[in-house]
C-alpha positions in Angstrom: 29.5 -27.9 -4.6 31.4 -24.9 -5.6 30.1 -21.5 -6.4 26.8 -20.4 -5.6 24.1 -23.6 -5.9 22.5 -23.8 -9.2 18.8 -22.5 -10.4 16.4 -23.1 -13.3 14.0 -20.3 -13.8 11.0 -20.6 -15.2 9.0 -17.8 -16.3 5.6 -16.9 -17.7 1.7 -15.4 -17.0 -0.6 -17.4 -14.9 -2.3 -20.5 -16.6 0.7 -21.7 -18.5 1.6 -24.4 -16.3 4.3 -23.0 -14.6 3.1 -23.3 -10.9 2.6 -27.8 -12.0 5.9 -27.6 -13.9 8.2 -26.2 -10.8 6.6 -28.5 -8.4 7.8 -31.3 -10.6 11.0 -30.4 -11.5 11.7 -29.6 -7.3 10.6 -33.0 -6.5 12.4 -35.2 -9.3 15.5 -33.3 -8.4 15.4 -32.7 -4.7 16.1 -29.0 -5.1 14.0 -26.5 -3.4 11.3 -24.1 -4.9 10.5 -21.0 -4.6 6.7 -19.4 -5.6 8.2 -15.7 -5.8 3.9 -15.0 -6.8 3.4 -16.3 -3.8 5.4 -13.1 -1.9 3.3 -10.8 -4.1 0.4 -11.9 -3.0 1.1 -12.2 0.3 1.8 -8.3 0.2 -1.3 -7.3 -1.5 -2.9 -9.5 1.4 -0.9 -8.1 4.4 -1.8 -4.5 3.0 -5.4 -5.2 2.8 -5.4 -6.1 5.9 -3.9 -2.8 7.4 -6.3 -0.9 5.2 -3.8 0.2 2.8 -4.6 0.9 -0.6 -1.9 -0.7 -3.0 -1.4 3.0 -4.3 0.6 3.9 -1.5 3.6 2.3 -2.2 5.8 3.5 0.2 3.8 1.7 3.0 3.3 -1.1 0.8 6.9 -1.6 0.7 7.4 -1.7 3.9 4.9 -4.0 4.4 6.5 -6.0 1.9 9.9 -5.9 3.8 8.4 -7.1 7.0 6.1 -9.9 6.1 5.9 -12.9 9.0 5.6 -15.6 6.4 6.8 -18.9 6.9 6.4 -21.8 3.7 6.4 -25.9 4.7 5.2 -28.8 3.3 2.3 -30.5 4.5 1.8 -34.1 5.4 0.0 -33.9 1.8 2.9 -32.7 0.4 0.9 -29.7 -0.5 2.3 -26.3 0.4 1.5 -24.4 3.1 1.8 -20.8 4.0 1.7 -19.2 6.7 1.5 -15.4 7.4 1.5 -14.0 10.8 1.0 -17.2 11.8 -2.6 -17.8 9.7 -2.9 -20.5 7.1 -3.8 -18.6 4.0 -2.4 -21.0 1.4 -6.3 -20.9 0.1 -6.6 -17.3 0.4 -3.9 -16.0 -2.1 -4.7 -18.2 -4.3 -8.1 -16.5 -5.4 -8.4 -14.1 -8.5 -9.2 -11.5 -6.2 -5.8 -12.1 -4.3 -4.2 -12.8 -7.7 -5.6 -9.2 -9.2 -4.1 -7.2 -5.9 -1.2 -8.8 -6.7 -0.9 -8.0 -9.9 -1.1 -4.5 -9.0 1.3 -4.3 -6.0 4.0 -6.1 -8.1 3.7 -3.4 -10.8 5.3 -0.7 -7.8 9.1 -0.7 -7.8 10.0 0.0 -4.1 7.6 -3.3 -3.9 9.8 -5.0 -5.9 13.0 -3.8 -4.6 11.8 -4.7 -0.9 11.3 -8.6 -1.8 14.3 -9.0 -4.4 16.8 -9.9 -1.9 13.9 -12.0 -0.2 13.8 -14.2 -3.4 17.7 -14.7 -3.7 18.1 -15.8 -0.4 15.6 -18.7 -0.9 19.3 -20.2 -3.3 20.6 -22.8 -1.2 22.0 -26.2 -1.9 21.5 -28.7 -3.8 19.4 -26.0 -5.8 16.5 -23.7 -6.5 13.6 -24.1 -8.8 12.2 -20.3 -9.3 9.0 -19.8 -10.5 7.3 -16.0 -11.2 7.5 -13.5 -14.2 11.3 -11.9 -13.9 13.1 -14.9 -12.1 15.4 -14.9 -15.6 15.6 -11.4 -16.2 16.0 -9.6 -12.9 16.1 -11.9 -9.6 18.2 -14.6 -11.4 19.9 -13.5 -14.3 23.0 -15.8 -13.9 20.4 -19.2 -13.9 22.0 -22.1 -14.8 18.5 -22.6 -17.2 15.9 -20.2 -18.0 12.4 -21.2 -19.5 9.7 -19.3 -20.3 6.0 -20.9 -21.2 3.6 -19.1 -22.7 -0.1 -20.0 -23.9 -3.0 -18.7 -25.9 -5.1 -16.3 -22.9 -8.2 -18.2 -24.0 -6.9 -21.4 -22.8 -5.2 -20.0 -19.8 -8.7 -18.9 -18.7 -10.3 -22.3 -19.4 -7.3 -23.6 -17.5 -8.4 -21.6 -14.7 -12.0 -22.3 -14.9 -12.3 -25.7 -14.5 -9.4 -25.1 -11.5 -12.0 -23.4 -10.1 -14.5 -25.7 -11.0 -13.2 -28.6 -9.6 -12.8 -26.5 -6.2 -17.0 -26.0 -6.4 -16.2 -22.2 -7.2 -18.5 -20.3 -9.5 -16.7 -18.6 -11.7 -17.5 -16.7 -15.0 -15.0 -18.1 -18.5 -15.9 -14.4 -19.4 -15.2 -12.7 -16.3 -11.7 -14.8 -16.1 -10.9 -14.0 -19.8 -11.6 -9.9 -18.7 -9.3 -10.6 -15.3 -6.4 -12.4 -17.8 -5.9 -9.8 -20.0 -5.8 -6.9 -17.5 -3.3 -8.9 -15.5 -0.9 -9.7 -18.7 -1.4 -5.8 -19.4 0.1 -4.4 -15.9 2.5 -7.1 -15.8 3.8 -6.5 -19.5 3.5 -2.3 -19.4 4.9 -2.3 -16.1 8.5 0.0 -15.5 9.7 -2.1 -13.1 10.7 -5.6 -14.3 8.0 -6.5 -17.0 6.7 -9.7 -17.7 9.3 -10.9 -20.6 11.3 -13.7 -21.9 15.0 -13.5 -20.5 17.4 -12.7 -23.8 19.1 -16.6 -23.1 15.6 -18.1 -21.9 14.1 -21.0 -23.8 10.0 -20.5 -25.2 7.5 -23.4 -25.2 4.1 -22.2 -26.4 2.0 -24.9 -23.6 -1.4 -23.8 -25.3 -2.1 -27.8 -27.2 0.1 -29.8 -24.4 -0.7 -31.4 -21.2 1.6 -30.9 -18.3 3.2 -34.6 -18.6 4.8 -33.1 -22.3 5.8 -30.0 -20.5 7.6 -32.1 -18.0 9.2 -34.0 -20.3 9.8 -31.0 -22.4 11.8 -29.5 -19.6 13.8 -32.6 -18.3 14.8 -32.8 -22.0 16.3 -28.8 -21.5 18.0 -30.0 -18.0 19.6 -33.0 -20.0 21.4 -31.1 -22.2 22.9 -28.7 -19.5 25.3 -31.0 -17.8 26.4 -28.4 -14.9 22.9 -29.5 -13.9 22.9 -32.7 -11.6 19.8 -34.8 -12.1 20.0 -36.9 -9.4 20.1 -36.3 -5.4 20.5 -38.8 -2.7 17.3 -40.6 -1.6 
């Protein structure tokens, strides 16, 4: 392939669908995937652990630029993640882990430290990027760009019964509270806020299930034919 390989971003708060969506689209085209919310919260985790508060963002960045991670598939196919050589796939994913996050993304020596991190994850046959600015700042020559989006109310119930199904008690309330202060700092932010690329395409994912999203976004990749949809088996 000529040129650098291709990428379809896709973009959006947590609870739209997006983390479901990438997965799929990686798999049915053989490309790989990136979880650039994964690098986030691998920082805020990292810093906790050496006792720095996510205020310091000098130290934070550097923490950022030196993080021991390593991502591989598991014999379930699930993702692992491994940071200084500790499994802690289950850890970041909390909404405490999801919260720091939040907050360490919102510093812009943070961000700067893990941009080139992110493009370097572009190899052939192509990337699937998944996080809030993959369209506007990390990415912003992407073959595709998406951007889901759903009412917060449903994003929380989304989350709820994720946790619910995991035997986690959480509060609807409590999530509701931790949703909106997360779409605040990622939307006020200086450095790269949450927003929809100028070229990326909207599907509100509030009254669909993640099979019409699917098909929603093969339907996009269809009618971009610099796209390859299919990959040697």
């Amino acid at each position: 392939m000529n040129g650098p390989a291709p990428v379809i971003t896709v973009d959006g708060p947590g609870g739209v669908g997006k983390g479901t969506l990438c997965q799929w689209l990686a798999t049915r085209l053989g490309w790989h995937l990136l979880d650039s919310g994964a690098l986030y919260r691998l920082t805020a985790l990292a810093a906790q652990r050496r006792n720095l508060p996510p205020t310091d963002e000098s130290a934070v960045a550097a923490v950022a630029a030196g993080l021991n991670v390593v991502f591989s598939a598991g014999t379930d196919g699930v993702l692992q993640i491994l940071l200084d050589g500790e499994e802690v796939s289950a850890v970041i994913r909390s909404e405490t882990a999801g919260n720091a996050a939040s907050q360490v993304a919102a510093l812009p020596q943070v961000r700067a430290a893990l941009l080139q991190r992110q493009r370097d994850f572009r190899q052939t046959p192509g990337l699937i990027a998944d996080g809030r600015d993959m369209g506007t700042v990390v990415f912003p020559n992407a073959e595709l760009k998406l951007f889901l989006t759903a009412d917060p109310a449903e994003r929380a119930r989304r989350r709820h019964n994720q946790l619910s199904q995991k035997e986690m008690n959480v509060s609807l309330a409590a999530l509701e509270r931790e949703i909106a202060e997360r779409d605040a700092r990622d939307v006020q932010r200086t450095a790269a806020p949450l927003m929809p690329a100028a070229d990326a395409i909207i599907l509100d994912t509030t009254a669909l299930n993640i099979a019409q999203v699917c098909e929603w976004a093969w339907r996009q990749i269809g009618q971009r034919p610099k796209i390859p949809t299919s990959h040697p088996d």
